[in-house]
N, C-alpha and C positions, 0 to 999 in steps of 0.2 A: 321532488323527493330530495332531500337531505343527501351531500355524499359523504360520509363516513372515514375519518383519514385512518388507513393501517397505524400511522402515530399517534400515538397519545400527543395531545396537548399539553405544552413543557414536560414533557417526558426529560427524567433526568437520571442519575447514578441510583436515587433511592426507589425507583422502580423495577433495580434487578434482582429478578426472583432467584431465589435459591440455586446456587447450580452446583453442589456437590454429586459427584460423578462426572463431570462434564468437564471436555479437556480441549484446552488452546493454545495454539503458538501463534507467538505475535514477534513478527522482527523489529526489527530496529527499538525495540522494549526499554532501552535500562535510561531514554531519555523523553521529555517533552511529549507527546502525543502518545508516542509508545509505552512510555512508563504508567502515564496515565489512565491506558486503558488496561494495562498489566494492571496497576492495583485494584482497579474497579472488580475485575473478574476474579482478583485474587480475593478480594474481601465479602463476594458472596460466594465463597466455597470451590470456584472453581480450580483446576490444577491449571497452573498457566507455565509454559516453555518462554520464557525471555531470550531470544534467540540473538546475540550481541556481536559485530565484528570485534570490541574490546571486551574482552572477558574482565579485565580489573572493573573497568566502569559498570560491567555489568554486576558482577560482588557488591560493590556500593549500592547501587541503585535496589537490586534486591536485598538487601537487608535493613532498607527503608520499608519495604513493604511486610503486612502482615498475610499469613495464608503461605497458599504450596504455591511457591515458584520456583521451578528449575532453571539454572542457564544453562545456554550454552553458546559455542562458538560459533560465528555463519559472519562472512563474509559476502555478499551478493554479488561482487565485483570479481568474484574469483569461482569459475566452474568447479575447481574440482573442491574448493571447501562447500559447495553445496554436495557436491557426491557424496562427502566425506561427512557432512552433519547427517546427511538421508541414512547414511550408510548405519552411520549410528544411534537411529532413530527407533527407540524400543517399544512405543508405545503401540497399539493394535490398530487405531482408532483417532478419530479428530473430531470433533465436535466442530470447531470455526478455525480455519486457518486467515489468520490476518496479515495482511500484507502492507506492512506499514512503512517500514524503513526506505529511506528515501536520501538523497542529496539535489542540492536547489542553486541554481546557478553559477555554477562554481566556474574557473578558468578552463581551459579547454584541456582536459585526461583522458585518458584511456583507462579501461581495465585490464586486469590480466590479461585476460585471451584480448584485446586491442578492439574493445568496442567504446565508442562513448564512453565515458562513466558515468553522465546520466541517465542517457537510456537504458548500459549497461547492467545499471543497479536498478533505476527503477522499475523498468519495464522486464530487461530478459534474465535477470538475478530473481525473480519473482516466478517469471514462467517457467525455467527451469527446476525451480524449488517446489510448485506445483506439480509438474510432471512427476518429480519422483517420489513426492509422496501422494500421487492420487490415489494408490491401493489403501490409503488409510483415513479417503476422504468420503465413502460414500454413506450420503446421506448429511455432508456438511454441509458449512458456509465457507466459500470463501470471498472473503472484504476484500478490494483495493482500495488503498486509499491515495483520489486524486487531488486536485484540487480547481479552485476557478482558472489559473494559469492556464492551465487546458486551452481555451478561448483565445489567446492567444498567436495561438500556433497551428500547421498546416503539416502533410505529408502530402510528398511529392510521389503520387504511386509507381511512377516508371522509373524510381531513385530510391525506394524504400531503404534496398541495403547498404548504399556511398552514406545515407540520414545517420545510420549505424554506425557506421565504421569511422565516418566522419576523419579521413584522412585526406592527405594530397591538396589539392584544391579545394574537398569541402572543406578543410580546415580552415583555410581563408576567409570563410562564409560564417563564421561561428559564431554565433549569439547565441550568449548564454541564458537569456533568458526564456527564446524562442526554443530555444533546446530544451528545457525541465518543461516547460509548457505540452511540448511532442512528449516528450515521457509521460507524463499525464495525462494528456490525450490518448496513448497506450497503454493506459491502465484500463481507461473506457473502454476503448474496441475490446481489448482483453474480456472483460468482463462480460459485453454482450457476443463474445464467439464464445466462451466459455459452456455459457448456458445455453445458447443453440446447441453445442457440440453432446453436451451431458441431456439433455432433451433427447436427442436423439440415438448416442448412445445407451442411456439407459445408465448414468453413473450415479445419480441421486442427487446432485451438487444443485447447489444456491447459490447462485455467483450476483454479487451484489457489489458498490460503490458508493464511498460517503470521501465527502471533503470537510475540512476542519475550519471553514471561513479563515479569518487574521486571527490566527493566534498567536501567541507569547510563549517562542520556543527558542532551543538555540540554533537554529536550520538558518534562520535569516542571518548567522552572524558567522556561518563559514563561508561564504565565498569572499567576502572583506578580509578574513584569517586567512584566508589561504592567499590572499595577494599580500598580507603584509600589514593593509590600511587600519591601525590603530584607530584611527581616530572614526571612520566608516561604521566600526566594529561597536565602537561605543556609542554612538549614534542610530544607528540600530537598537542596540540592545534598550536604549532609552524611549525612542519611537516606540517600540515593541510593547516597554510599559504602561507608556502614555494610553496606548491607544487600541492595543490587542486584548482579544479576550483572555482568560488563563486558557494553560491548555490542557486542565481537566474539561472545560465546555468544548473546547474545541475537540476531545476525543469524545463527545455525545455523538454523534454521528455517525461513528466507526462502531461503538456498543452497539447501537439502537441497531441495524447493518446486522450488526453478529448474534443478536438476541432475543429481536423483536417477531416471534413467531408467523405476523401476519404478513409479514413483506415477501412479493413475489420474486422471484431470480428478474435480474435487471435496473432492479431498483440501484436511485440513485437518493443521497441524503446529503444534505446539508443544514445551515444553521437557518433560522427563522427570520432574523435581523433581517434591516435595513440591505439591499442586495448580497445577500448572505454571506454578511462580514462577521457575524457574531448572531446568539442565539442558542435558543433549543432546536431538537433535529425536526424536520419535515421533507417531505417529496421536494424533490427540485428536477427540473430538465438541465441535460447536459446541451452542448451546441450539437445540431444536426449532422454533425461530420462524427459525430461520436456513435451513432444508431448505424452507420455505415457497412452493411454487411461485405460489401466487396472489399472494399479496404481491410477490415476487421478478419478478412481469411487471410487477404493477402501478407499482413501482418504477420499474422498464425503463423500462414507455411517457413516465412522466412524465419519466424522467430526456431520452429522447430530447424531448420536447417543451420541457422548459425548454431545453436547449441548441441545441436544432435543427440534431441530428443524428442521423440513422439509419445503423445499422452495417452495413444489408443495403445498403443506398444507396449508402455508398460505397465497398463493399467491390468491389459486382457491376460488370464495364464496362459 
C-alpha cells in the first residue's frame, strides 16, 4: 500500500489558501526567514502581527509588504518587554503563533535577566511569550523554528540550569556554536512537551517544528558583526549567495508547519534537498535526543522556574 505524504509534492507559497479571518504572529518578522513568512501570510489575506526588537526596521520591512501587518515591539531577550507586548495584546485569538526569531552564534552575552542570550532568546524568550499568550492559543499552531545545528549539540541533564545561565566557569566552556545548536535542540523538546502537555490538558494546541536548511539570511553575518571581522562578514554574506537557497524557500517549511491542515502535533519539516540543505518542505526526523521525554519536562520545569511562569497557571481561570 502506497503511503500518502501529509505534503504535498513541492508544495510551495502558491498553494496557500485563502486565509482572511485568520490571524498570526510571527517574531523576529521585519527580516530574512521572518519577513518572508510575514509576506506569504500577508498576501493571502491573513492579518499578520510582525512582532520586532527594532520597531524602525520593522516600519521598513512592513511597508515592503502588501496586506494587514501590524508591528510591534518584543524583545525576547528581555522578560518584562514580553509582559509588556502580552500585556498589550488585543486580539482574542491566534490562529499560528510562529516562533521564529532567533540569534546564531554569536560571542558569549547575556540577556537582561542574565541568561545565555542564545538560549535566552531562542529557547526561554519563546516559552515565556507562549505562556502568556496561551489563553488566545486554543485550537492554534504553534511553529518553532529550529534548525540541523540541533545535531550538534547535547544537555547535560544534572547541569541543565549552569547550560542557561552560562556563568563562572561555564563561561570558560563557551562554544558558540554548540550553544545555538542547544537552543535549537530546545525548540524540539519544547515542541514535543508542548503537545504532550496540550494532549493532556485539553488546550487544543498543535505544536509543530520546521527548519529552513542553508538559507541566504542575514543571521550568518552577526556573530562576524558583533566581533568586529569585516572581512568574516563579507565572506559570509558572499558564501551565503553562492550557495544558499533564498530565504523565501527557506521559510517553506515554517508555512507548510502553520498551514498545512493535515500534519499531526509533533511534526517536524524540513527542505527536500540533498541532506536537507535546500528544497520544498517534507517530513524529516529530528536526532533521538530531541523525542526525549525525560529531558523535554525536565527542561519544561526549569524553563517555567527561571521565568516564572506556568502555562497551566495562566491558561486555567
Amino acid at each position: 500500500m502506497a503511503i500518502i505524504s501529509p505534503v504535498p509534492r513541492r508544495w510551495d507559497a502558491r498553494a496557500i489558501p485563502d486565509l482572511h479571518g485568520k490571524r498570526f504572529l510571527v517574531t523576529g518578522g521585519n527580516s530574512g526567514l521572518g519577513f518572508e513568512t510575514v509576506r506569504a501570510l500577508a498576501a493571502h489575506g491573513g492579518e499578520v502581527i510582525m512582532a520586532s526588537r527594532d520597531l524602525a526596521k520593522a516600519e521598513v520591512a512592513a511597508s515592503r509588504i502588501r496586506g494587514n501587518v501590524v508591528i510591534a515591539q518584543l524583545d525576547l531577550a528581555d522578560l518584562s518587554s514580553i509582559e509588556t507586548f502580552t500585556r498589550e495584546f488585543t486580539w482574542d485569538r491566534l490562529d499560528a503563533l510562529i516562533l521564529n526569531a532567533g540569534v546564531m552564534a554569536i560571542p558569549l552575552r547575556h540577556t537582561v535577566d542574565g541568561f545565555e542570550l542564545q538560549i535566552g532568546t531562542n529557547h526561554l524568550g519563546h516559552f515565556a511569550l507562549g505562556a502568556r499568550l496561551l489563553h488566545k492559543l486554543g485550537g492554534a499552531r504553534v511553529v518553532s523554528v529550529s534548525s540541523m545545528a540541533h545535531r550538534m549539540a547535547d544537555f547535560d541533564q544534572s547541569h541543565l540550569k549552569e547550560q542557561i545561565w552560562m556563568k563562572g566557569d561555564d563561561a570558560l566552556k563557551y562554544n558558540a556554536w554548540k550553544t545555538y545548536g542547544r537552543s535549537k535542540l530546545a525548540n524540539l523538546l519544547f515542541t514535543h512537551e508542548l503537545q504532550r502537555r496540550s494532549d493532556a490538558a485539553g488546550w487544543g494546541i498543535t505544536a509543530l517544528a520546521a527548519h529552513p536548511g542553508w538559507s541566504n539570511t542575514n543571521l550568518q553575518m552577526v556573530a562576524p558583526e558583533m566581533k568586529g571581522q569585516s572581512v568574516a562578514t563579507t565572506a559570509s554574506s558572499l558564501v551565503n549567495k553562492v550557495f544558499a537557497q533564498s530565504a523565501a524557500m527557506g521559510a517553506l517549511p515554517t508555512l507548510a508547519a502553520a498551514l498545512l491542515p493535515s500534519l499531526p502535533g509533533g511534526t517536524y519539516l524540513g527542505p527536500d534537498g540533498l541532506g536537507e540543505m535546500r528544497g520544498y518542505p517534507k517530513l524529516v526526523r529530528a536526532r533521538d535526543l530531541a523525542y526525549d521525554p525525560r529531558l523535554a519536562g525536565a527542561l519544561w520545569g526549569i524553563s517555567e522556574d527561571l521565568t516564572g511562569l506556568s502555562w497551566r497557571v495562566l491558561f486555567e481561570p
